[in-house]
C-alpha positions in Angstrom: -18.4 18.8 17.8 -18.6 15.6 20.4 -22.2 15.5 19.3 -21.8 15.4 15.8 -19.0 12.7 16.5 -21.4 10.8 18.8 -23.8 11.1 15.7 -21.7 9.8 12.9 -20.8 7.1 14.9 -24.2 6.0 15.7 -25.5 6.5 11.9 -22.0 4.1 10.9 -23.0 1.3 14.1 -26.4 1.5 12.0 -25.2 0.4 8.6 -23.7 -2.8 10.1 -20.6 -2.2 8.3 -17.9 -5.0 8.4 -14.7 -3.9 10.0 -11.8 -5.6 11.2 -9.4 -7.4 9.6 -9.7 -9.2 6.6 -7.9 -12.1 5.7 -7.0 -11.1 2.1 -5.4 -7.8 3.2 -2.4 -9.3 4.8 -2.2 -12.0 1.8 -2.3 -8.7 -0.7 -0.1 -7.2 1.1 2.5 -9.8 0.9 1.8 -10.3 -2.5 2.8 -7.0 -3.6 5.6 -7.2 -1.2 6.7 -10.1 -3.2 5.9 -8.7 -6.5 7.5 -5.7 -5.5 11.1 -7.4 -4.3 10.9 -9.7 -7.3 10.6 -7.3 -10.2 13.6 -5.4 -9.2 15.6 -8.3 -8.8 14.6 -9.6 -11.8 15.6 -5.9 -13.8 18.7 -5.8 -12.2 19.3 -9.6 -13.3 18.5 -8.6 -17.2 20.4 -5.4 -17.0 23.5 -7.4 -16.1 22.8 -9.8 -18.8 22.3 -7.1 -21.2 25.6 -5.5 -20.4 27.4 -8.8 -21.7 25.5 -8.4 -25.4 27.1 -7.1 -28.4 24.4 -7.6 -30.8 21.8 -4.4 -30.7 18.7 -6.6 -31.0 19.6 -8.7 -28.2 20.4 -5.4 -25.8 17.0 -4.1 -27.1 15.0 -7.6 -26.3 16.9 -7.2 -22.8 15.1 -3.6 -22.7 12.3 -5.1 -23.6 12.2 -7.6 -20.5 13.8 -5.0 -17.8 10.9 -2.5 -18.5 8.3 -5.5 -17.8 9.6 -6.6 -14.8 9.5 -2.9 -13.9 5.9 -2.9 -14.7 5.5 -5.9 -12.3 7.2 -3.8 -9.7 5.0 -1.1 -10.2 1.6 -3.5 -10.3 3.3 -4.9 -6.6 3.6 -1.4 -5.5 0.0 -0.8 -6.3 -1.4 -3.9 -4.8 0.5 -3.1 -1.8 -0.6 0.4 -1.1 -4.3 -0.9 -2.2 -4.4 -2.9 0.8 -2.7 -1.0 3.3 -5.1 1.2 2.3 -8.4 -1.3 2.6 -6.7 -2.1 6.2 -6.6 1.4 7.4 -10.2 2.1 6.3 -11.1 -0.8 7.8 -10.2 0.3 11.0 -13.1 1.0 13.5 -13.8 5.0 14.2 -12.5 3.9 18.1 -8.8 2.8 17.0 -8.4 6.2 15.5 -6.9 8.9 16.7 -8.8 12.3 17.6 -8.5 14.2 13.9 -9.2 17.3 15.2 -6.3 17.2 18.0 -2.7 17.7 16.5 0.1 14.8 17.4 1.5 15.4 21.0 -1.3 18.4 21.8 -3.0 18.1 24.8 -6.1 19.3 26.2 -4.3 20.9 29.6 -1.0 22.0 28.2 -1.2 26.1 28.7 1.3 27.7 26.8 
């Protein structure tokens, strides 16, 4: 198994792949953050205006503008994950934790 690891991580050092951070991920990340916090704020904000409205076609316009900034929500959500996504792939093989170890095993615990 340690050779097959010692392997893959050759064949990966080969490819020259870029790792690290990049610079967008944090600024994605924030975005959808962002996007995230404002969409809600802004549904809640329309559904109170709504609430105040007698007239059915003015409730339903409300509707209307609550379920978009819910989509906005959801497109912040996605952006979000997307890049904490990116960031953890981007992560070189050494900053990982064994896979084949569970959490809190250990190699000289006898039971």
């Amino acid at each position: 198994m340690e050779e097959r690891r010692e392997r893959f991580a050759k064949d990966v050092s080969a490819l020259r792949l870029r790792t690290g951070r990049s610079r967008r991920d944090g600024a994605l990340r924030g975005l959808g953050a962002l996007l995230m916090a404002a969409g809600i704020v802004a549904a809640l904000s329309v559904y109170a205006g709504s609430l105040a409205q007698e007239d059915l076609r003015n409730i339903a316009s409300y509707q209307i503008l609550a379920t978009a900034m819910l989509a906005l929500t959801v497109a912040g959500a996605a952006l979000y994950l997307a890049a904490a996504v990116t960031a953890v792939l981007r992560r070189p093989q050494g900053d990982r934790e064994q896979p084949d170890r569970p959490a809190g095993a250990s190699a000289d615990r006898r039971p």
